[in-house]
N, C-alpha and C positions, 0 to 999 in steps of 0.2 A: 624736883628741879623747878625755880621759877622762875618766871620770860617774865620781859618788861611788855606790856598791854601797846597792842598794836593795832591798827585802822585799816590797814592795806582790805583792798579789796578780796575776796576770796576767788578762789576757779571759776566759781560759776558766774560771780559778778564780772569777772574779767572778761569770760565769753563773752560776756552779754555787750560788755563796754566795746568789745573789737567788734562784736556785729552791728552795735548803734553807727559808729563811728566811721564803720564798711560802709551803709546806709546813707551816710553823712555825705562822705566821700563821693559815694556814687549820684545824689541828686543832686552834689556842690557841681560836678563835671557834667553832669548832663546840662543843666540851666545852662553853666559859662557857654559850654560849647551850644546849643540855642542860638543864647546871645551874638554869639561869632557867626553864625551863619545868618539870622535876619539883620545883621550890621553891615552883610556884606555889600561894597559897593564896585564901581568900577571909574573908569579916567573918568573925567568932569565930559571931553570934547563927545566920550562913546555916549553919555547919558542923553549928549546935547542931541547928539544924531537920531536917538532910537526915538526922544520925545517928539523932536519933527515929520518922523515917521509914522508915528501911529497917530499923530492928529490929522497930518494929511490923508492916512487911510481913511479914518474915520468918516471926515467930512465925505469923499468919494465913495466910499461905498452907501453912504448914509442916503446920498442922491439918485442910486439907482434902485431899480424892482429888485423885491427881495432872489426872485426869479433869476438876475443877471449880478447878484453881488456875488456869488463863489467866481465866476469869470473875472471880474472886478479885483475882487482878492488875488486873484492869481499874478494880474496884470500887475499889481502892485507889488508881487514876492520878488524879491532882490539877491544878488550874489549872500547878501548881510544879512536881510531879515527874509523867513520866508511868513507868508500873511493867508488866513484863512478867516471864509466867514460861517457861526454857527447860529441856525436858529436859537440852540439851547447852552447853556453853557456847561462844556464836558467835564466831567470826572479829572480833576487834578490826579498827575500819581500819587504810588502810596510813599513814597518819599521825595519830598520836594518841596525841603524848608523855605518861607516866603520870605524874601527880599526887601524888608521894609526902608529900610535909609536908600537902595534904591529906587523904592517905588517916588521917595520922596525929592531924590534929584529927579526926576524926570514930570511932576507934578510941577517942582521949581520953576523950569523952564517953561513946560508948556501947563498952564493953569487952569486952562479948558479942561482938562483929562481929569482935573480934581471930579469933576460932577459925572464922569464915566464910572466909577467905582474901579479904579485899574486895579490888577493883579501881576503883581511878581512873581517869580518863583526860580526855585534854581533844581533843575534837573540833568542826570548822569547817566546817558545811555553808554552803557559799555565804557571804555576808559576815557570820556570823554564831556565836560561837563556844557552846559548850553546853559543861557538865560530862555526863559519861556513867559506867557500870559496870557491874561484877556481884558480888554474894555469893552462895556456894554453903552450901546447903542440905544439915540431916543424912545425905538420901537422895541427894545428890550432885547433885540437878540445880541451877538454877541461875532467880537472881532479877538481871534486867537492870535499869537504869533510869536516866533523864535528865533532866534538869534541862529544861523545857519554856518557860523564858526565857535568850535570850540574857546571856552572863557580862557583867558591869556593866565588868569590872577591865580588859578587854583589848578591841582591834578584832580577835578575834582573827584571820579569814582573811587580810588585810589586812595585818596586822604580823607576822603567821606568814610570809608570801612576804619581806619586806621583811628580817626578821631570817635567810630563807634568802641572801638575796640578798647580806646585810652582809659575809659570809668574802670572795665572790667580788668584789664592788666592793673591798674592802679591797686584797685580791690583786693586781686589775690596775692600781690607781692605786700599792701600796708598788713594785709591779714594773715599773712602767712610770717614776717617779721615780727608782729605781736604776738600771734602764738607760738613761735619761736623762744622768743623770749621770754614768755609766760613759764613753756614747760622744761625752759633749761635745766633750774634746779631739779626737775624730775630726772635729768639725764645727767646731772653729775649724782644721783640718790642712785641711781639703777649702777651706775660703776662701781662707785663704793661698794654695793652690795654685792658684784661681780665679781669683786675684787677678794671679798670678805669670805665669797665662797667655794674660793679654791685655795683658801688659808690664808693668803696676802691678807692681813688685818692694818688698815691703812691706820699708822696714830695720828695723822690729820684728821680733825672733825670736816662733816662736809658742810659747807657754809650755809648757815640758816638766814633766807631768803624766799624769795617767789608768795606767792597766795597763802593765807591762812593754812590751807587746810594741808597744803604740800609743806607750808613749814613745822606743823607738827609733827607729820612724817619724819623730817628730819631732823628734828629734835630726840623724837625717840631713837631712830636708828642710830645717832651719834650717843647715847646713852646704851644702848645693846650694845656698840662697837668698845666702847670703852670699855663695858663690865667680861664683854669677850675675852678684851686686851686682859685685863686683870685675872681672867681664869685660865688663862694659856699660858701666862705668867706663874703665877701661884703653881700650875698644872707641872710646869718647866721644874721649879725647884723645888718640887713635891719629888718627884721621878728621879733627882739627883739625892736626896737625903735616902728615898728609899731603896735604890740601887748602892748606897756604900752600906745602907745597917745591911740589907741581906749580903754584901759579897762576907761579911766582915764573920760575921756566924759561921758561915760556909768555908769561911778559909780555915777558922778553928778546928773547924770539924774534919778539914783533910788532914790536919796535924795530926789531931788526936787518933784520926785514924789508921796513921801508922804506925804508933805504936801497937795498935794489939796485935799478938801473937799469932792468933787462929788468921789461916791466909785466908781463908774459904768468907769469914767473917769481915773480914780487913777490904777484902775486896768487893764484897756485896753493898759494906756503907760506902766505899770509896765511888764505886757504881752510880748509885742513890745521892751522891754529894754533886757529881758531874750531872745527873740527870737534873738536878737542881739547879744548879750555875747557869744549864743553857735554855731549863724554863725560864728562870729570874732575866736572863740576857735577851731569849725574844720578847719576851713583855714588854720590856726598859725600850729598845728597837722599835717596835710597833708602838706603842705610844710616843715616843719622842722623834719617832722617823720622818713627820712633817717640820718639826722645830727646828732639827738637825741639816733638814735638805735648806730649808728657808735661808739657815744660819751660813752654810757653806757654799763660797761662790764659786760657781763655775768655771774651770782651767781644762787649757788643754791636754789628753792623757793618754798614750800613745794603748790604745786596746788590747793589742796584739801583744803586747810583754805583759798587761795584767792578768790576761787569760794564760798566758804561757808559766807564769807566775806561781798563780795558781795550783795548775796540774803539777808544776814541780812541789811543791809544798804537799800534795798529795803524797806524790810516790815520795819524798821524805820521810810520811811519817805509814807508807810499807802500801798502801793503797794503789789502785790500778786506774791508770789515766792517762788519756791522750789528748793534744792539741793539736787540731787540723788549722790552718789557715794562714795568711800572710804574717811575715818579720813585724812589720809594723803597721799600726793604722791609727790617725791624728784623729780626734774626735774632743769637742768643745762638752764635757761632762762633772756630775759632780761625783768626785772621785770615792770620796768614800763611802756615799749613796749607793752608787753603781757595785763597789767591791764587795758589801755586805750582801749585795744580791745578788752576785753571781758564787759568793761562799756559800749561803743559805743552798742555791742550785744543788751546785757539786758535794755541800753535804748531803742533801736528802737525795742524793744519785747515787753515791755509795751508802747512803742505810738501807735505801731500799735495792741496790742492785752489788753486781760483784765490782764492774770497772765504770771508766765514765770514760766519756768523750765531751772534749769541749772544740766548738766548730766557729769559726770566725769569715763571714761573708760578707766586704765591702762594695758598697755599688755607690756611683757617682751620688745616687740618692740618697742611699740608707747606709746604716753598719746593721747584720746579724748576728747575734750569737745563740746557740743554741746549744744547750747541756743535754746530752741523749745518757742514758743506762740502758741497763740487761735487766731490769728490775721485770716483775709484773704488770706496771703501768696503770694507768687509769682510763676508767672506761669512759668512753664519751659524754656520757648523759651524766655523769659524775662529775667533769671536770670543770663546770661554770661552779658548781658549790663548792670546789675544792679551794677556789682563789678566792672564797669567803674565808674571815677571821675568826678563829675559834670552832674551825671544821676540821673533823681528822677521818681520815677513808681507808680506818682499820684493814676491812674486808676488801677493800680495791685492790690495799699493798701487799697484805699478806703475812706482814710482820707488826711488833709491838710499835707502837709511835711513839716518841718522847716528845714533851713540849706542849704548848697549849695548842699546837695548830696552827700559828700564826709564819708560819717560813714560808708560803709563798704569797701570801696577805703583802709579806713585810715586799717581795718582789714586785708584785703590780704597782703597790705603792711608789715605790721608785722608780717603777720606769714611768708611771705616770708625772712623775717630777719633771722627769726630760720630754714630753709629751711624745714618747714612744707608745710601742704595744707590746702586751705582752700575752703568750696563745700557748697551748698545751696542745701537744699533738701525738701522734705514735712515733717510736723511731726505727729508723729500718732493723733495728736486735730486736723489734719486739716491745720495747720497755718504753718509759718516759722523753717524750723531749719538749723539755721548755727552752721557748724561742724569746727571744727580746729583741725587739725591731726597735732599732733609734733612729732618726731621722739627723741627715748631715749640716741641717740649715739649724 
């Protein structure tokens, strides 16, 4: 099969391109927001006030012994600013972006402060944010002071976390959308194949798209699906030519076999003819039992008259059988799925026993049916391999088997169809009872 030559990047390019791009993302929003916080300013009139404040501190504290400037300082703290004096100049916090545009109104005004080296800063104790700083002093030490009402402009602790937070939310939602969208195709490829492998063979291809290397994935997979298709097909009308050449032999042979004379004879092929018809019948059944359920859509089918049905069709043809359970019961099934599997039941219930019972148990939940005999039964440790295909449990049953082994194969199968269960248990005679659990939803 040949593709037209494609550039797209591959998986692993693509990782690589959402984590540069995360990266991108992430130092694009750190700088702006930066930006935003040394941008910060406040009213022109607050700027005017705080600039006349620290120069007049200045000057005053500047005139006394260094001795008498912390009193000084004090004397000068205000309802607005409160003013302190430090030999050295303290440790800024660990977060306390500088205020440059307003260091620069406030130089504006008073220009003296230009040759103080002033410092801005903006700090959040608790939910509450404050303008802070210092200007240094002729003799080097240092005049600290803060703003003793919270900033009007901002919430700042509060928007300070939120705006730390913004890069990292940004981050895992751009990169969680990219790779979203990167491994779609892998999540319609894993459906398709879900899909494929409980027989559903979807004839839509799944769209060839996403990274190099997932699109060849699905190139192939839509190439397996196809030649699927084509052998389930071929598979289908293989099963139907080979099921009419052998009925068509086998009916001649019941003809001819009534002619001959000798009964003893007559009846031995006739035997050997039936024992043939219903090998050739489970085979045709188990193989085309998935095609057949796929093919036939689900109606609703009143249970309680196909089982009651049933056991009369028994004692018709001289057989011993009972039906326990309710007149009716509505259930959403495939009808002819279901009735080949409760036939298969009720015949290996009379090969291997005298009478049958067929038991019918509705619960808001579920429907049960359950086929018990008088047979010999199967032993426990025997009975997972018995609902294997192409198993026969001679020595479990006690009598001759006919068939390839496939009659309760052919039963799981089907109640798997309806995503029932199906379980082998004892039944109170003693003998066999297969249960089939269907579910009301």
């Amino acid at each position: 099969m040949s593709r037209a030559p494609h550039f797209a990047l591959g998986l692993i390019g693509r990782v690589f391109a959402i984590l540069l791009l995360a990266v991108l993302v992430e130092y694009g929003a750190s700088t702006f927001l930066y930006e935003r916080a040394s941008q910060f300013s406040v009213r022109q009139d607050e700027a005017h006030r705080l600039a006349e404040h620290l120069l007049i501190a200045s000057k005053l504290i500047e005139e006394q012994k260094p001795a008498d400037r912390p009193d000084e300082a004090a004397e000068l703290t205000t309802a607005r600013y409160a003013i302190a004096w430090r030999a050295t100049l303290p440790r800024p916090p660990a977060v306390s972006p500088s205020l440059d545009k307003l260091a620069r109104q406030i130089v504006d005004w008073e220009p003296d402060l230009a040759q103080r080296d002033l410092r801005v800063s903006l700090t959040s104790p608790g939910r509450d944010g404050f303008i802070a700083g210092a200007l240094k002093l002729t003799d080097g030490s240092w005049i600290t002071f803060r703003t003793r009402q919270p900033v009007a402009a901002l919430d700042l602790a509060f928007s300070r976390i939120l705006l730390a937070l913004t890069p990292a939310v940004a981050l895992i939602l751009i990169g969680g959308l990219l790779l979203r969208q990167t491994l779609r195709p892998m999540r319609d490829l894993a459906r398709a194949a879900d899909r494929v492998g409980h027989g559903a063979v979807a004839i839509e291809p799944v769209p060839e798209r996403g990274p190099g290397e997932v699109r060849d994935v699905v190139v192939a997979f839509n190439a397996m699906q196809a030649r699927i298709h084509r052998l389930i097909a071929d598979r289908t009308q293989a099963l139907a030519a080979v099921g009419h050449d052998f009925r068509t032999p086998l009916a001649r042979l019941r003809l001819r076999a009534d002619a001959i004379a000798d009964d003893d004879l007559r009846h031995s092929i006739q035997h050997d003819v039936v024992e043939m018809g219903q090998m050739v019948t489970s085979l045709l059944a188990y193989l085309a039992g998935e095609d057949e359920a796929d093919a036939e859509t689900p109606a609703s089918t009143d249970l309680a008259v196909m089982c009651a049905t049933l056991v009369d069709d028994v004692r018709d043809r001289g057989g011993q059988a009972t039906y326990h359970g309710p007149d009716h019961c509505e259930l959403t099934v495939r009808y002819v799925v279901l009735k080949r599997a409760l036939t298969n039941l009720i015949d290996n219930a009379l090969h291997y026993g005298d009478r049958v019972d067929v038991r019918l148990d509705a619960t808001p939940e579920t429907v049960t049916i359950a086929v018990e005999d008088d047979g010999p039964g199967i032993a426990p440790d025997d009975r997972a391999r018995a609902l294997e295909p192409f198993v026969r449990l001679d020595p479990a049953r006690g009598r001759d088997t006919q068939g390839f082994g496939l009659g309760l194969a052919i039963v799981q199968r089907a109640v798997a169809t309806h995503n029932g269960r199906f379980t082998l248990d004892t039944a109170p005679s003693g003998g066999l009872s297969a249960r089939i659990t269907l579910p009301r939803r």
